[in-house]
Steps between C-alpha positions, in 0.01 A plus 500: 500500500587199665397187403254314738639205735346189383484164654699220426361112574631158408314182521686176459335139411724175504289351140605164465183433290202661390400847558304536811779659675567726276121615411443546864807744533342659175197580651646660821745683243169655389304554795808718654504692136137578506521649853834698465591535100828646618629119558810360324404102496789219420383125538782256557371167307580134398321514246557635129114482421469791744640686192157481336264581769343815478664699777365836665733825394780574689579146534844270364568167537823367562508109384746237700675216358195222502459237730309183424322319755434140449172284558613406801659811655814499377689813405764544171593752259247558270786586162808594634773200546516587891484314813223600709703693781735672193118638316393617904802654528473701177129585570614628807746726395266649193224568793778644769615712192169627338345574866828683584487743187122550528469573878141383556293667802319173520594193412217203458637137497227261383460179712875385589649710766876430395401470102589157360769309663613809661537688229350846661774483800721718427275789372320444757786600743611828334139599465449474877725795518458700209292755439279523133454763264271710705762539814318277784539130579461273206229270608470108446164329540452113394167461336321187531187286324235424763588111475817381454447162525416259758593589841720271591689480172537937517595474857796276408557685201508873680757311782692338233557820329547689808209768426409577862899629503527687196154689578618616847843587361411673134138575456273778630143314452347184351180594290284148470295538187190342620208565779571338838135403506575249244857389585692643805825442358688603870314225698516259200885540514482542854782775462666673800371805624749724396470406151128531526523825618597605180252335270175712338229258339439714150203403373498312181675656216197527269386760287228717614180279429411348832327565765735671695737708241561824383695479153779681438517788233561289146831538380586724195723276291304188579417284191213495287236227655510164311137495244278212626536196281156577275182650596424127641463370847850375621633234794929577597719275558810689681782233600753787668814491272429167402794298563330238742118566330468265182290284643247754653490659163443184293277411758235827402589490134355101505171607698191575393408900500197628596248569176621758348829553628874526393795397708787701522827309629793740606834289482727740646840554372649254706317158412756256250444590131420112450194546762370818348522308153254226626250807582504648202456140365211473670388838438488441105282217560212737666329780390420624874871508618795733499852504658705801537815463622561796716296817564699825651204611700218155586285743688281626208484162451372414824230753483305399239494109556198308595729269713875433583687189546817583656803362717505599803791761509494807709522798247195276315304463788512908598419576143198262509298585848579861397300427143218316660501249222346144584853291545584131546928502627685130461801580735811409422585233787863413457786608585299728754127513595479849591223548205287194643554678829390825392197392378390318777593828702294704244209246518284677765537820376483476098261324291798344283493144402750220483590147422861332565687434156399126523104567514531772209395290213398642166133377585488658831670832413234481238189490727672776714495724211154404386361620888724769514470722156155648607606582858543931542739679683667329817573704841760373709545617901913563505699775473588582132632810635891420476611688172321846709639416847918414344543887417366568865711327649875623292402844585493387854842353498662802281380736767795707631355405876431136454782345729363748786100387440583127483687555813245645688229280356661176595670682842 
């Protein structure tokens, strides 16, 4: 008997810090699992930490030289004594290589069109032609947050990087991640209409609890939920991977809780040893406080909180209006403000809360919390719907007759 065809998919993510890009790709690893098990996954990444995320079956990750990305935008080697266009080149050539071997069906490149500093050209070009593992057209589609940043600063960014020109000449369609009731990322970027011909708004890529989602079939090998803290009433503190969110977690771990109540502050792997030492410092000197450094899976986590402080990332944000949990977000505002802009984007349409870093004082976080633990269940009028709608859409470009229906449906 013959053995069944299966499909083949890479997703690649740039990861020059934290793990948002990375987790995102994770979950859309998953959601195309759940609805077709026969799926062969491998995620291109920056970033070794990827290593210990719990991923869906079916699914390797390939880890790139690292790349470090200053405070104030600047790129270098993360280890390895290279210049910057010597690493690119290298990361190139592993990505032309493993994508070459592996023959995806559909390849998924998250947020830079050309990968960083290029570094996706040249697969790019022998995809166009080749064919995957399944015998049609690979496929290339460039998958994009709902805010990328301000619009004048992504404009000049996309025509800096020449993204209009690469998605004409490599990629099939741009998914947006987002609801274009909240942010219409083609007029925001004003892009031209051939380019917007080929974008489909997603949905956010949440997991099954709102208003508008269907969750996908749990995964077999997925991990054993993290246990609650204690049988007591909880407030989170989730600062993404952590490298830029000391001060939002020192910030909760000085406030007053709500009578009662514990507060549990999530590091994240990637906050400076010296930083997580002051919380656990500070940690030793109450009896209503823990730190944990990282957690595999925060979403059990999520659930049973009374509140959640958070930054203002977009992975964090899908998890939370998908819980329903009471949340403050202090956006990070610098280098970029697309998590300020989100949440003023969001602000008609969720009941989430926010203050700017400055205003988020230990005394004001505190009387947030104190309102906020008794509030129930929050419903939130956006489309959680993108995790469902992602394996809708591949089957639609893997379809032997896709060229001929986008022909006719744009003729």
């Amino acid at each position: 008997m013959s053995r069944p065809s299966r499909r083949r998919v890479a997703l690649y993510s740039h990861d020059t810090q934290g793990l948002g890009h990375v987790r995102r790709n994770i979950e859309i690893a998953a959601a195309l699992r759940a609805a077709d098990p026969a799926t062969d996954v491998l995620l291109l990444t920056g970033t070794p930490a990827a290593a210990a995320l719990p991923l869906p079956p079916g699914t390797e990750v390939v880890v790139l030289p690292g790349i470090a990305k200053s405070a104030a935008g600047a790129y270098s080697a993360a280890s390895l004594d290279l210049a910057l266009d010597e690493l690119l080149a290298l990361r190139g050539a592993m990505i032309a290589g493993a994508l070459g071997a592996f023959r995806p069906d559909l390849f998924v490149v998250d947020k830079v069109a050309r990968g960083l500093g290029g570094e996706l050209d040249g697969a790019l070009r022998r995809l166009r032609g080749a064919r995957g593992h399944g015998g049609l057209p690979t496929r290339v589609v460039l998958g994009l947050r709902d805010v990328l940043d301000t619009p004048e600063v992504a404009r000049a960014e996309w025509d800096r990087e020449a993204t209009s020109t690469a998605v004409r000449e490599w990629y099939d369609e741009v998914w947006v991640y987002g609801d274009p009731r909240v942010h219409d990322l083609v007029a925001a970027m004003d892009l031209p209409a051939d380019v917007a011909a080929k974008v489909r708004h997603t949905g956010y890529l949440a997991h099954g609890r709102g208003r508008h989602v269907t969750p996908p079939a749990p995964l077999a090998a997925a991990p054993a939920p993290v246990p609650a803290p204690d049988a007591d009433p909880y407030v989170l503190c989730l600062v993404g991977g952590g490298q830029d969110g000391h001060r939002l977690a020192e910030t909760v771990a000085r406030a007053a809780l709500p009578t009662g109540h514990r507060a549990v502050v999530v590091t994240g792997p990637c906050m400076p040893l010296e930083q997580q030492e002051r919380l656990h410092a500070l940690a030793a000197t109450r009896d209503d406080l823990e730190v944990r450094t990282f957690v595999r899976d925060p979403r059990p986590l999520v659930d049973g909180a009374a509140a959640v402080v958070t930054m203002g990332g977009y992975n964090t944000v899908c998890e939370l209006l998908a819980a329903g949990r009471p949340t403050l977000v202090v956006p990070r505002v610098t280098p970029r403000r697309e998590q300020l802009l989100r949440l003023q984007c969001l602000a008609p349409y969720t009941s989430l809360d926010h203050l700017e870093p400055d205003a988020a004082t230990p005394e004001r976080v505190g009387a947030w919390l104190a309102g906020a633990a008794g509030r129930g269940r929050l419903h939130h009028e956006v489309d959680l719907d993108g995790l469902a709608h992602l394996p809708v859409l591949a089957a639609s470009l893997l379809t032997p007759h896709h060229d001929e229906e986008l022909h006719r449906a744009t003729a």
